[in-house]
ROSE-4610 file (N, C-alpha, C; in Angstrom, 1 decimal, always signed):
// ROSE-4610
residu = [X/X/X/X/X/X/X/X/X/X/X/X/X/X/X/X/X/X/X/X/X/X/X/X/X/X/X/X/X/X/X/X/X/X/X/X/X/X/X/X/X/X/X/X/X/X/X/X/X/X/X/X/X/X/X/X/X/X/X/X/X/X/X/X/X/X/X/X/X/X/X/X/X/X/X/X/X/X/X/X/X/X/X/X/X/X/X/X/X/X/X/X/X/X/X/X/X/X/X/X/X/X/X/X/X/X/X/X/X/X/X/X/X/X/X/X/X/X/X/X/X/X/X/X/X/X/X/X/X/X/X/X/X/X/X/X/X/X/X/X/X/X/X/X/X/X/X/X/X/X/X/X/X/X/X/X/X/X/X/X/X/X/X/X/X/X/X/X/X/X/X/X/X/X/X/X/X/X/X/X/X/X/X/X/X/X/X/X/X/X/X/X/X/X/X/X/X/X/X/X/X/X/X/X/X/X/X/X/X/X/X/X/X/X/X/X/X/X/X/X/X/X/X/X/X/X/X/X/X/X/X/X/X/X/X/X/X/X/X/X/X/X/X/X/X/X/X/X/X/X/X/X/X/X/X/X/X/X/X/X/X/X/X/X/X/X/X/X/X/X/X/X/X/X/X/X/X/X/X/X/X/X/X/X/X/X/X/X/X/X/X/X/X/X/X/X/X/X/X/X/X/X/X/X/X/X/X/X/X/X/X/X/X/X/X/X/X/X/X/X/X/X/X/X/X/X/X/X/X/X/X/X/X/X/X/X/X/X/X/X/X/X/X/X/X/X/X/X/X/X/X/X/X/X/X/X/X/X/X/X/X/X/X/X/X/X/X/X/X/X/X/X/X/X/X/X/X/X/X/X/X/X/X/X/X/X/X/X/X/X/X/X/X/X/X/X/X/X/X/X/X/X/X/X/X/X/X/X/X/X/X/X/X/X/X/X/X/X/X/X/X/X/X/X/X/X/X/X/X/X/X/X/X/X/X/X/X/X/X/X/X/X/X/X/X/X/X/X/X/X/X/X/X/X/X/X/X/X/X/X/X/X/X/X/X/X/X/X/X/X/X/X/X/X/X/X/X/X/X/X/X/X/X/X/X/X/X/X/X/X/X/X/X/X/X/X/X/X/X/X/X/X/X/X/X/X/X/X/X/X/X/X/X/X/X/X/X/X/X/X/X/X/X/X/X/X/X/X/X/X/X/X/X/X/X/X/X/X/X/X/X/X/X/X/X/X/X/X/X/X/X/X/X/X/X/X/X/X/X/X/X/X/X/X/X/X/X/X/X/X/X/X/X/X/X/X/X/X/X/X/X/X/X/X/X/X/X/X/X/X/X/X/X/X/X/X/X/X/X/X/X/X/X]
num = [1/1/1/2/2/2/3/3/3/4/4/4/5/5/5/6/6/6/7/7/7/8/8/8/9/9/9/10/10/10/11/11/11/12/12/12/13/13/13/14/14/14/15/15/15/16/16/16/17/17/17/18/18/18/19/19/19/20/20/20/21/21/21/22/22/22/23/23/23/24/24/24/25/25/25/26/26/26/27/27/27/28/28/28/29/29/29/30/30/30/31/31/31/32/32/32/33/33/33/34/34/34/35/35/35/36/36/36/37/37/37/38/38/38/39/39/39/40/40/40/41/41/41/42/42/42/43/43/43/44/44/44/45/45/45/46/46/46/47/47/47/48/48/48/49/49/49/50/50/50/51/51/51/52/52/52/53/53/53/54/54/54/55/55/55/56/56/56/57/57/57/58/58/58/59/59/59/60/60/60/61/61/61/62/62/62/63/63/63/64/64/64/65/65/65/66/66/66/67/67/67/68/68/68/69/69/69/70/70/70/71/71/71/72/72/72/73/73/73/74/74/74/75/75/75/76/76/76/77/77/77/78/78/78/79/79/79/80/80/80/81/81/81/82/82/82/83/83/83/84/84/84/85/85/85/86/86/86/87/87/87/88/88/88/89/89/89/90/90/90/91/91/91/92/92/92/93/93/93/94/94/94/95/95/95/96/96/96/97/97/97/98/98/98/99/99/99/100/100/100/101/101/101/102/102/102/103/103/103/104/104/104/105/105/105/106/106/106/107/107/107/108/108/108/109/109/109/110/110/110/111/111/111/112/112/112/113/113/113/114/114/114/115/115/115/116/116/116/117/117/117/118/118/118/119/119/119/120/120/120/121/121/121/122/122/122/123/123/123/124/124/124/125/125/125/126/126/126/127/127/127/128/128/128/129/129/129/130/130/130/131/131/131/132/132/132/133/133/133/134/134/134/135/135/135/136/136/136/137/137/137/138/138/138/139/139/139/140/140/140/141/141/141/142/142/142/143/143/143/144/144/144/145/145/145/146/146/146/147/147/147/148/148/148/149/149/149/150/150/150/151/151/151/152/152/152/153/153/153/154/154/154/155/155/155/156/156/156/157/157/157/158/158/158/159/159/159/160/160/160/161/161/161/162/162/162/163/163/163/164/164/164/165/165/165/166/166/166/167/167/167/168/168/168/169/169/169/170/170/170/171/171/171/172/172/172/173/173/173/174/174/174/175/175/175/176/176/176/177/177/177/178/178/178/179/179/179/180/180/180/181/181/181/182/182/182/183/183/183/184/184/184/185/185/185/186/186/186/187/187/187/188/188/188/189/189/189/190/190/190/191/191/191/192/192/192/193/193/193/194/194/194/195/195/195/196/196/196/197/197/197/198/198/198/199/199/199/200/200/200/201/201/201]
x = [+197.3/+197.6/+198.1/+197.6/+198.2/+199.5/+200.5/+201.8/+201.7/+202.6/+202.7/+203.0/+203.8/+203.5/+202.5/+201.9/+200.4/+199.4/+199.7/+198.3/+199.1/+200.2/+200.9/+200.0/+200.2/+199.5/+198.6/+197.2/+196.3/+195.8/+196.2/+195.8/+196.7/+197.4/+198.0/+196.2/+196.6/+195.3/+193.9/+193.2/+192.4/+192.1/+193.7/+193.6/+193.8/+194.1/+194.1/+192.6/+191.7/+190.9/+189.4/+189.7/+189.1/+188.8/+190.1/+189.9/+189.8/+189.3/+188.6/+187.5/+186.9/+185.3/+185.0/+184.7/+185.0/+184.1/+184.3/+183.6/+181.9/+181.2/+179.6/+179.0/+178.4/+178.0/+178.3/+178.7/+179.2/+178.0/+176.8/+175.8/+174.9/+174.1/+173.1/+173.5/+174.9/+175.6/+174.9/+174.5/+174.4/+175.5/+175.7/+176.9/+176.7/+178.4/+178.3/+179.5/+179.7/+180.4/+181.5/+182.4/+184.0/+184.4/+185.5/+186.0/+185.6/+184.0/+183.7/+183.7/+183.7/+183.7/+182.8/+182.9/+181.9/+180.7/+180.3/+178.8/+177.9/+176.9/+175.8/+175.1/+174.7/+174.4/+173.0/+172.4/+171.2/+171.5/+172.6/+172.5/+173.1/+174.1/+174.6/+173.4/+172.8/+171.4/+170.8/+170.8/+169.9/+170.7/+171.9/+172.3/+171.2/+171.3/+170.1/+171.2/+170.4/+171.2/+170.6/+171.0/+171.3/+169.9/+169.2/+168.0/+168.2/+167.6/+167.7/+166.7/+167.2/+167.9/+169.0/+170.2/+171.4/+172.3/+172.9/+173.4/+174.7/+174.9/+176.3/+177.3/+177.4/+179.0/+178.9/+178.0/+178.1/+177.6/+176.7/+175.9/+174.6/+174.6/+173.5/+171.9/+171.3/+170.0/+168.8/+168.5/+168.0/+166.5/+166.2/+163.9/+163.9/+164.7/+163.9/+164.3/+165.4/+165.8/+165.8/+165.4/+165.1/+166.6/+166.0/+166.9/+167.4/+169.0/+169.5/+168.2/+167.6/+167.4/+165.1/+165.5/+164.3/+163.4/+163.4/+162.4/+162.7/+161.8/+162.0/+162.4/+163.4/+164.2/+163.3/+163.0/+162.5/+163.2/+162.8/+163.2/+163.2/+163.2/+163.2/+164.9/+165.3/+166.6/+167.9/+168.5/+169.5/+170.7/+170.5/+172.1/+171.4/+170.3/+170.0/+171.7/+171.6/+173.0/+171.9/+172.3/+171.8/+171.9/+172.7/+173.2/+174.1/+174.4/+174.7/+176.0/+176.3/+178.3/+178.6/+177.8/+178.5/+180.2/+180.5/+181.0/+182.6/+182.3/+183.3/+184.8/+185.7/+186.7/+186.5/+186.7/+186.6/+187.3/+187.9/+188.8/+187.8/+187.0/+186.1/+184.4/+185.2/+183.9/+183.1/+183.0/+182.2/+182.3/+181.7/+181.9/+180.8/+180.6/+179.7/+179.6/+178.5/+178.9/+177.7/+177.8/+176.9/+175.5/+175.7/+175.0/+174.7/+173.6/+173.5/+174.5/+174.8/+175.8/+174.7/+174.0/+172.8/+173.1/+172.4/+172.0/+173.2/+173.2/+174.1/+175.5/+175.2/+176.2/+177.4/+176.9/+177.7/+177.9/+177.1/+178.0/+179.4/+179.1/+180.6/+181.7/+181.3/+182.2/+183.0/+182.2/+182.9/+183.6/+183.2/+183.4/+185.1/+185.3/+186.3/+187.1/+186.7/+187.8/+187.9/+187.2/+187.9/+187.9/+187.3/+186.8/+187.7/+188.8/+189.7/+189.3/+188.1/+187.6/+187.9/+189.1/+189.9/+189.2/+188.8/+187.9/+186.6/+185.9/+185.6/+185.7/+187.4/+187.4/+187.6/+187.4/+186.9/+185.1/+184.6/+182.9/+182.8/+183.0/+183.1/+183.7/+184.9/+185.4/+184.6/+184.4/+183.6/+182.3/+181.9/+180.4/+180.4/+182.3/+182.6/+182.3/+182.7/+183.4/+182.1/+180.7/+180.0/+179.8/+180.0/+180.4/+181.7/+182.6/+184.0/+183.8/+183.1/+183.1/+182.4/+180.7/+180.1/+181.1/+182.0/+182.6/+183.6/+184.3/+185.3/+184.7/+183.4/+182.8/+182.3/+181.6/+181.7/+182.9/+184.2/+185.4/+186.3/+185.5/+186.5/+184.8/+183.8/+182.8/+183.5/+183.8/+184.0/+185.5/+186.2/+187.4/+187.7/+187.0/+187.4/+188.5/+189.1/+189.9/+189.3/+189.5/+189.1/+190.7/+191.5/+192.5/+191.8/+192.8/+192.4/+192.5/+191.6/+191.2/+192.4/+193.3/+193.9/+193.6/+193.6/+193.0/+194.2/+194.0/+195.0/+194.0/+194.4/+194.0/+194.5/+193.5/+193.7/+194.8/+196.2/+196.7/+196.5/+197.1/+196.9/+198.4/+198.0/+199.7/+199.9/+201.7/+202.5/+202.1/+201.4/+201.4/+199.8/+198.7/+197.6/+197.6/+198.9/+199.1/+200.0/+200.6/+201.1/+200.2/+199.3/+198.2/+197.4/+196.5/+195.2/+195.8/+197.1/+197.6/+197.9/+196.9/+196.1/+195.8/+196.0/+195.1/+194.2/+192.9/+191.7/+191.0/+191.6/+191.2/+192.4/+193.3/+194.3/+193.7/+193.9/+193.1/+192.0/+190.5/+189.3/+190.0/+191.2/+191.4/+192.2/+193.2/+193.2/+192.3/+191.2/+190.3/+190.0/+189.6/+189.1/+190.3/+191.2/+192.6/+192.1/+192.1/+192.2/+190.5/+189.6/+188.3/+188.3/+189.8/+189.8/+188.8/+189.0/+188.2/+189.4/+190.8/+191.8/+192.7/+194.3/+195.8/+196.1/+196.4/+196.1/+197.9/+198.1/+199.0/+199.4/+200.3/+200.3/+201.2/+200.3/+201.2/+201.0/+200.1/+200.0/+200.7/+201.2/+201.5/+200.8/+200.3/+200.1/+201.0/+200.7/+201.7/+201.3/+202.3/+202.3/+201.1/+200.8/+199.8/+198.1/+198.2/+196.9/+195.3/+194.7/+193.0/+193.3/+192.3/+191.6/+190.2/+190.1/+189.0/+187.7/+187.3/+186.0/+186.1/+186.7/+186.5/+186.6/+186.9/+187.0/+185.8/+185.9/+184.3/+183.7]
y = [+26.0/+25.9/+27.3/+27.7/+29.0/+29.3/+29.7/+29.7/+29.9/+29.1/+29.0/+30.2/+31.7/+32.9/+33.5/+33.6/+34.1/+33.6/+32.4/+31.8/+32.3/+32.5/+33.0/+34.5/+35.3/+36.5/+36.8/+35.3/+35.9/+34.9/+33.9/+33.7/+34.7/+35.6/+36.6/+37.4/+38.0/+38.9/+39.1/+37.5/+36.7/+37.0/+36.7/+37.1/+38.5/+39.0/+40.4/+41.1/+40.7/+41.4/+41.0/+39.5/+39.0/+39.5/+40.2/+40.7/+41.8/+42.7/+43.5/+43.5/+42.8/+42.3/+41.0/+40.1/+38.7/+38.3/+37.0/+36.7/+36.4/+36.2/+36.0/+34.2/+34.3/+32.9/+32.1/+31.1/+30.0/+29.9/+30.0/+29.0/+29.8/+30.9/+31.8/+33.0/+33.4/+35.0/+35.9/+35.6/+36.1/+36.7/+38.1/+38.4/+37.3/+37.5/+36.7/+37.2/+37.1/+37.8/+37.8/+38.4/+38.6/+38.0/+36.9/+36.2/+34.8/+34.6/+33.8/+32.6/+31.3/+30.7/+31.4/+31.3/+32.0/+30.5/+30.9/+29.9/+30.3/+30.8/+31.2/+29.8/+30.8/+29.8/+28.9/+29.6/+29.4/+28.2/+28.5/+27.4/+26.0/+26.4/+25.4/+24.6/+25.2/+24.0/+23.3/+24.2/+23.7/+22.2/+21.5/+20.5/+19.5/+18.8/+17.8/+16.4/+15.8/+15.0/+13.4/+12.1/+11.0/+10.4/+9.5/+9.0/+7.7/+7.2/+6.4/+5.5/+3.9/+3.6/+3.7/+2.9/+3.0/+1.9/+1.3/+0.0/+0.7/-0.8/-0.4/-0.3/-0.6/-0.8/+0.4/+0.8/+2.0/+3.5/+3.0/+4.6/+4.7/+4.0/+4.5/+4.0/+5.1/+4.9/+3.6/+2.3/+1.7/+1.6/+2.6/+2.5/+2.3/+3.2/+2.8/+2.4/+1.0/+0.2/-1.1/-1.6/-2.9/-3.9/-4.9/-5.6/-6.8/-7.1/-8.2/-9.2/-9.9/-10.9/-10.1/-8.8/-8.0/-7.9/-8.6/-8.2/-6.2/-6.4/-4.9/-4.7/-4.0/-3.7/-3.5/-4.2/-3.7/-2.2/-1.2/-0.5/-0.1/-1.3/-1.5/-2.2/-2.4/-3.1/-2.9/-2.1/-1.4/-2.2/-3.1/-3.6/-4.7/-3.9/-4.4/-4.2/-5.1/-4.6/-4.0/-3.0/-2.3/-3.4/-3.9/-4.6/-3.5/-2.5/-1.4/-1.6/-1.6/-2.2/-3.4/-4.5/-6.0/-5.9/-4.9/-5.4/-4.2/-3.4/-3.4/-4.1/-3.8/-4.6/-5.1/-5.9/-6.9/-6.2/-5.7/-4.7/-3.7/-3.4/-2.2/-2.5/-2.1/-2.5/-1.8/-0.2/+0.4/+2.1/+2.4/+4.4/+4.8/+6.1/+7.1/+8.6/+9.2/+10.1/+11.0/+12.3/+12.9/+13.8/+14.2/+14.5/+14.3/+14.6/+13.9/+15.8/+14.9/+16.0/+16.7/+17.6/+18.6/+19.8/+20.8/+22.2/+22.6/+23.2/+23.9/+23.1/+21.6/+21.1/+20.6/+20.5/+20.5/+21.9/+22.7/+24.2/+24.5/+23.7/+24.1/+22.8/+22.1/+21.2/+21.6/+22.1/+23.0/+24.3/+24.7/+26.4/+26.0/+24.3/+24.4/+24.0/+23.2/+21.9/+23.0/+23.8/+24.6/+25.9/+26.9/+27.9/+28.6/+27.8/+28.1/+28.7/+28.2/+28.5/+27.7/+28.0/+26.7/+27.0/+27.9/+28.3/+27.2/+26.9/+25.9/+24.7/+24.2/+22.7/+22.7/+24.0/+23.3/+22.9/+24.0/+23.2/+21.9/+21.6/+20.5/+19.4/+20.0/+18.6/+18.1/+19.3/+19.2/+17.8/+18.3/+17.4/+16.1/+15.9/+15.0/+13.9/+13.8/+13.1/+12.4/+12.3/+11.2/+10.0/+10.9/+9.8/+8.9/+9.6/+8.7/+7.6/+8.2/+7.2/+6.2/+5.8/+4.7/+4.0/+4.6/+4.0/+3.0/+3.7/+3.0/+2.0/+2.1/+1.0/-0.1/+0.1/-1.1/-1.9/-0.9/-1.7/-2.5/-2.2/-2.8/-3.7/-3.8/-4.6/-6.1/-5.9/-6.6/-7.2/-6.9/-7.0/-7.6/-7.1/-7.6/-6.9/-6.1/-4.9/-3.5/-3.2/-1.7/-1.0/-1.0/+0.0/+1.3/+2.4/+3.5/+3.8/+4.5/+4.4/+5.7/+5.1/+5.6/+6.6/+8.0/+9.1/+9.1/+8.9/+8.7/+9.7/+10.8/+11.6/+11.2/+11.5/+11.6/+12.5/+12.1/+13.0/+14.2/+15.2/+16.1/+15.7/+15.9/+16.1/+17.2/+17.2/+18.0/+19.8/+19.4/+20.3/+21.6/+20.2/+20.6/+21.2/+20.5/+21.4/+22.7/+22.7/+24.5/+25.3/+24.6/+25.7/+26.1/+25.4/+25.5/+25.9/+25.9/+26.0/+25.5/+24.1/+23.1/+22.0/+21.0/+20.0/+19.6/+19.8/+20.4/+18.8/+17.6/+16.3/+16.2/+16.9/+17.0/+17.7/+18.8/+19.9/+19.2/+18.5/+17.6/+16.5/+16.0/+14.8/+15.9/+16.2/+17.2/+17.6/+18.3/+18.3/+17.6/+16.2/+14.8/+14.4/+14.5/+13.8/+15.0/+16.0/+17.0/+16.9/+16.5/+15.5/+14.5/+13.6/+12.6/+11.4/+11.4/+10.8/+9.4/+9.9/+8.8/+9.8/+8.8/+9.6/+10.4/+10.8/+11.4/+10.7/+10.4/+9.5/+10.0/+10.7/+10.6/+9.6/+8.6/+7.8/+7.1/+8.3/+7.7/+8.7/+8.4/+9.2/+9.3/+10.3/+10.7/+10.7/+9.2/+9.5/+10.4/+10.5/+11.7/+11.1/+11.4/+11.5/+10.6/+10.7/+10.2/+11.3/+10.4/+11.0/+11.7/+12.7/+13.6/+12.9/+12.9/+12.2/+12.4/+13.8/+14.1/+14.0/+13.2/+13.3/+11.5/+11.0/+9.4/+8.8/+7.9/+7.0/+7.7]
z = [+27.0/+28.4/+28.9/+30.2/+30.5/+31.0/+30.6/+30.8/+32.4/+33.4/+34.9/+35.5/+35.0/+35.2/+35.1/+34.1/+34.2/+35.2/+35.1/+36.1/+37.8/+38.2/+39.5/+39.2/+38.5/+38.7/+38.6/+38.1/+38.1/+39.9/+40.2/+41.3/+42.6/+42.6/+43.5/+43.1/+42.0/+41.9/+42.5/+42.1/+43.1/+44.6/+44.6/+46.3/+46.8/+45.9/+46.4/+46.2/+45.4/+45.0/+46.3/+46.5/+47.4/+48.6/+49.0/+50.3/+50.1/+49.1/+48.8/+49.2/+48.1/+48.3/+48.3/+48.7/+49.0/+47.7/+47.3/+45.8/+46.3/+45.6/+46.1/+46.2/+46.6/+46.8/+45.4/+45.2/+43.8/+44.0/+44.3/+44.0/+43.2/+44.3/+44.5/+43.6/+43.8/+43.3/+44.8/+45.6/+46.1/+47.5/+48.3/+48.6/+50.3/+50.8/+51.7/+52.7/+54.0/+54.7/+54.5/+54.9/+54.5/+55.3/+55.1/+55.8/+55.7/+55.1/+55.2/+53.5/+53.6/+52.0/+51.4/+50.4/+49.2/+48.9/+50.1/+50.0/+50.8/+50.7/+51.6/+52.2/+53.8/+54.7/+53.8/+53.4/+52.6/+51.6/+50.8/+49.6/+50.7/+51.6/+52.4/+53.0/+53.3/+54.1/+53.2/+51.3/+50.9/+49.8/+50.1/+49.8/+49.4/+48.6/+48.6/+49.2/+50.3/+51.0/+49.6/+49.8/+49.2/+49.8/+48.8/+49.5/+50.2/+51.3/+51.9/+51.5/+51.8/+51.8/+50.5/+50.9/+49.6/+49.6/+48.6/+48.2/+49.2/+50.1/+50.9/+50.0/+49.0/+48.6/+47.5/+46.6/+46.0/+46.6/+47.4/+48.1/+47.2/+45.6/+44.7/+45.6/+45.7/+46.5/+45.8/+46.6/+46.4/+46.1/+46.3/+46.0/+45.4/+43.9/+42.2/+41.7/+42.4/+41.5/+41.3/+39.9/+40.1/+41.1/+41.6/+41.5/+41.0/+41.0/+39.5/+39.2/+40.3/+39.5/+39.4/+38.8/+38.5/+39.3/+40.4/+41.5/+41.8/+43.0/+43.8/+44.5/+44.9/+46.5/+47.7/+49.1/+50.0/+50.7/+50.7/+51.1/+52.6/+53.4/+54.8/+54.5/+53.9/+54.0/+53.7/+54.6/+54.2/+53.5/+53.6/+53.0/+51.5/+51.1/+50.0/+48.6/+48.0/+47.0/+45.5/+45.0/+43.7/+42.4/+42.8/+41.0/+40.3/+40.7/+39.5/+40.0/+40.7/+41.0/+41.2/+40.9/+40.4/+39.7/+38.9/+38.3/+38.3/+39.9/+40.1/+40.7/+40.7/+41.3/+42.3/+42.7/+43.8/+45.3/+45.4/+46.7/+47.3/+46.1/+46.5/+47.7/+48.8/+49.8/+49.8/+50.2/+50.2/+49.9/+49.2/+48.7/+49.8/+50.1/+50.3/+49.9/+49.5/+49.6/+50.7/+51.0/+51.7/+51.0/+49.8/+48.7/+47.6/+47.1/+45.3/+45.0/+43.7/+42.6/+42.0/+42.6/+41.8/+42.5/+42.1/+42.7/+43.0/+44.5/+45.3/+45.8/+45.9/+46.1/+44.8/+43.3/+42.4/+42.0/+42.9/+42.1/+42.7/+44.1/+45.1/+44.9/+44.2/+43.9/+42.9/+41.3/+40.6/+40.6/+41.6/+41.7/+42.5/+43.3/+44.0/+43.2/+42.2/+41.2/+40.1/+39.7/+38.3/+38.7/+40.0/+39.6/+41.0/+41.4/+42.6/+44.0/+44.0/+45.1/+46.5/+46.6/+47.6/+49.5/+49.7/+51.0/+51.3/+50.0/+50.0/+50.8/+50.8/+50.9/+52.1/+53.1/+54.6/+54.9/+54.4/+54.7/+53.8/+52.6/+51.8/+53.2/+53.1/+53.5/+55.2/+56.2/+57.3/+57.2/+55.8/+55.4/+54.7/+54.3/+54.8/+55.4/+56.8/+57.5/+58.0/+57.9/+58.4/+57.2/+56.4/+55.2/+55.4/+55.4/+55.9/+56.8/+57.9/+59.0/+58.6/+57.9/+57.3/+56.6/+55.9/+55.3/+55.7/+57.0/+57.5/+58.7/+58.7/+59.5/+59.0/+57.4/+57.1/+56.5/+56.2/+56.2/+57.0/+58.7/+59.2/+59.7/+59.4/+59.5/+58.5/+57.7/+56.1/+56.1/+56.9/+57.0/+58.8/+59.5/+60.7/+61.3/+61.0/+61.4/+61.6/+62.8/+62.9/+62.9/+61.9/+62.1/+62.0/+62.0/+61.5/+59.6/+59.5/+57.8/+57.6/+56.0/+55.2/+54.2/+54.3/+53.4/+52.6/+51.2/+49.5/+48.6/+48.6/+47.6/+46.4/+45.2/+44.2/+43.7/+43.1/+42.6/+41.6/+41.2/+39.9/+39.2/+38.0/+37.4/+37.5/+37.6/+37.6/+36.8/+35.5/+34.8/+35.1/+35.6/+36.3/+37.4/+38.2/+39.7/+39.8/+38.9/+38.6/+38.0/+37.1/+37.0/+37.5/+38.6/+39.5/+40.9/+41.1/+42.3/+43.9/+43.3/+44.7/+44.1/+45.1/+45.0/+45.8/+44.9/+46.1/+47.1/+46.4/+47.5/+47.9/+47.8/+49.3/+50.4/+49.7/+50.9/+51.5/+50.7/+51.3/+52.5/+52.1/+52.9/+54.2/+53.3/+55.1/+55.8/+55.9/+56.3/+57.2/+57.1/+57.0/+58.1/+57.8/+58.8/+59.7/+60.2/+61.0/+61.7/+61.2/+61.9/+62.4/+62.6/+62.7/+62.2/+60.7/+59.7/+59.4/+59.8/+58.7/+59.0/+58.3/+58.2/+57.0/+56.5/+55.3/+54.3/+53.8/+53.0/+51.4/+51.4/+49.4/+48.9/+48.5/+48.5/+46.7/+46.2/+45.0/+43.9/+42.8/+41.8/+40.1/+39.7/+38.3/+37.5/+36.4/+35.4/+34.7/+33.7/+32.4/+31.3/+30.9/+29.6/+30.2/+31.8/+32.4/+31.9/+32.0/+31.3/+32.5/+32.5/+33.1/+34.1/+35.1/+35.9/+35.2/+34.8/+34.7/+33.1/+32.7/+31.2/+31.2/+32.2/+32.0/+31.8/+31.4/+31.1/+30.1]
């Protein structure tokens, strides 16, 4: 683990060097204006968006998938269900997201979650919010309540958040609260010896 002073001087550094010469596209390497995230407009267009149609309650795109009882999904029917989330919790109405995790868009996911590229989590989180909103329509579809939707970031531990110096789905849900997507809430805590998200499952 990198002792909490070191990693203070090497994210001071970061930032000093940045506004030097600003870091190059996470995606491409290619350079990008000063001032601006380190993502070119280029890789930004070229997101690969989620195919349509998609299981309301997971987002997973329904064409190539059989369904439970092995027939075929019509793909005229949006609120077909996948089968592939049966067997989540019962609370869970509906996820979205706005892109598949490939190319340009998992390079800026990584480049923000490990690679401190915190400038990032305004266009991330921007791209966002039409996802939020599906979401919070079919929850208050499903529920009969249209309150306003509750943004609960994922916590970091204590030990994670002195070393990365952010928590980068706080920053995303700020975002999101300041779109008027939801209130933004921390209302959850990380205990001590919790898995790591991207190492779960």
């Amino acid at each position: 683990m990198i002792p909490p002073a070191v990693a203070r001087l090497a994210r001071s550094a970061g930032r000093f060097l940045a506004q030097l010469a600003p870091p190059p596209c996470v995606s491409c390497q290619r350079g990008v204006d000063a001032g601006s995230p380190p993502l070119c407009s280029r890789c930004r267009g070229s997101f690969p968006l989620l195919a349509e149609p998609r299981c309301p309650r997971c987002a997973e795109p329904t064409g190539g998938v059989g369904s439970p009882d092995g027939g075929a999904y019509d793909r005229s029917a949006p609120t077909a269900r996948c089968g592939i989330c049966e067997d989540w919790p019962g609370p869970v109405v509906a996820t979205d997201a706005p892109f598949e995790f490939t190319g340009a868009a998992a390079a800026a996911v990584r480049a923000l979650k490990y690679r401190r590229r915190r400038a990032l989590a305004s266009t991330m989180g921007r791209a966002m919010v039409s996802s939020a909103g599906r979401v919070a329509n079919r929850l208050a579809s499903a529920t009969g309540r249209g309150a306003r939707p509750i943004l609960v970031p994922v916590p970091l531990s204590r030990a994670r958040l002195r070393e990365r110096g952010f928590n980068q789905a706080h920053d995303l849900a700020r975002v999101l609260e300041e779109a008027g997507a939801g209130e933004l809430r921390d209302i959850l805590w990380r205990g001590a010896g919790a898995a790591r998200q991207a190492a779960a499952g």
